[in-house]
C-alpha positions in Angstrom: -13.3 -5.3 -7.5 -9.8 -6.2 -9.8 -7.8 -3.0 -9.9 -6.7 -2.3 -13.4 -3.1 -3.1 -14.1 -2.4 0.9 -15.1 -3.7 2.0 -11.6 -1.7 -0.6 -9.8 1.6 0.4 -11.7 1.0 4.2 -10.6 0.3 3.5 -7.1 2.1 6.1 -4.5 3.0 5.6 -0.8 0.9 7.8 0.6 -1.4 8.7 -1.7 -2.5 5.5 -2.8 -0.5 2.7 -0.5 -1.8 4.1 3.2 0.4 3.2 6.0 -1.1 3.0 9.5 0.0 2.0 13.2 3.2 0.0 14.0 3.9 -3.2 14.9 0.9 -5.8 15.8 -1.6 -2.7 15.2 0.1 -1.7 11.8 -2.1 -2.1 8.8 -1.5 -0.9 5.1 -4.6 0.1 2.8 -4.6 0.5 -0.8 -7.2 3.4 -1.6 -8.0 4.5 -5.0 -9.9 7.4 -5.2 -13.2 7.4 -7.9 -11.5 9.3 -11.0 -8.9 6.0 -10.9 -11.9 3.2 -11.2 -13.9 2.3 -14.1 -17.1 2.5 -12.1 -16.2 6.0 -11.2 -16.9 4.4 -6.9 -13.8 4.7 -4.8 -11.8 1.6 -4.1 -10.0 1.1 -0.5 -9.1 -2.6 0.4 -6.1 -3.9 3.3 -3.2 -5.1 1.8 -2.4 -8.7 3.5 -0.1 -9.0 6.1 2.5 -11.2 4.8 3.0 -8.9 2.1 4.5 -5.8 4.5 8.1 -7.5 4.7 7.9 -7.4 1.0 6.5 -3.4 1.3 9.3 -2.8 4.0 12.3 -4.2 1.6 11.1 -2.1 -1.5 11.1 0.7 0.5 14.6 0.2 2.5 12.5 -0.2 5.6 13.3 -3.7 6.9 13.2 -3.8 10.3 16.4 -6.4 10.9 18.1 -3.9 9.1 17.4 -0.5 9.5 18.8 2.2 7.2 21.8 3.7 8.3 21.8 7.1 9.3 
């Protein structure tokens, strides 16, 4: 199903950009929920693996570097 360009620009970690596991069992899920479709059906789908470096570097989270505390 394409995902309209609006709901992609208001995706939010969390709420929409799902973050499980870590490491070799991490996997991240895009989920929109019915009111955010144009058929009105809920939407989840993985995001592919070679784009979590990408994820990890938006979000400051790259695991060579790791934020300073």
């Amino acid at each position: 199903m394409p995902i309209r360009i609006r709901s992609l620009a208001e995706l939010e970690i969390g709420e929409n950009i799902l973050d499980f596991g870590k490491g070799l069992r991490r996997q991240v899920r895009i989920y929109l929920p019915e009111e955010k479709t144009k058929t009105s059906r809920a939407y989840e789908a993985p995001l592919p693996k070679h784009i979590y470096p990408l994820l990890d570097a938006w979000l400051g989270e790259d695991e060579n570097n790791p934020p300073e505390a």
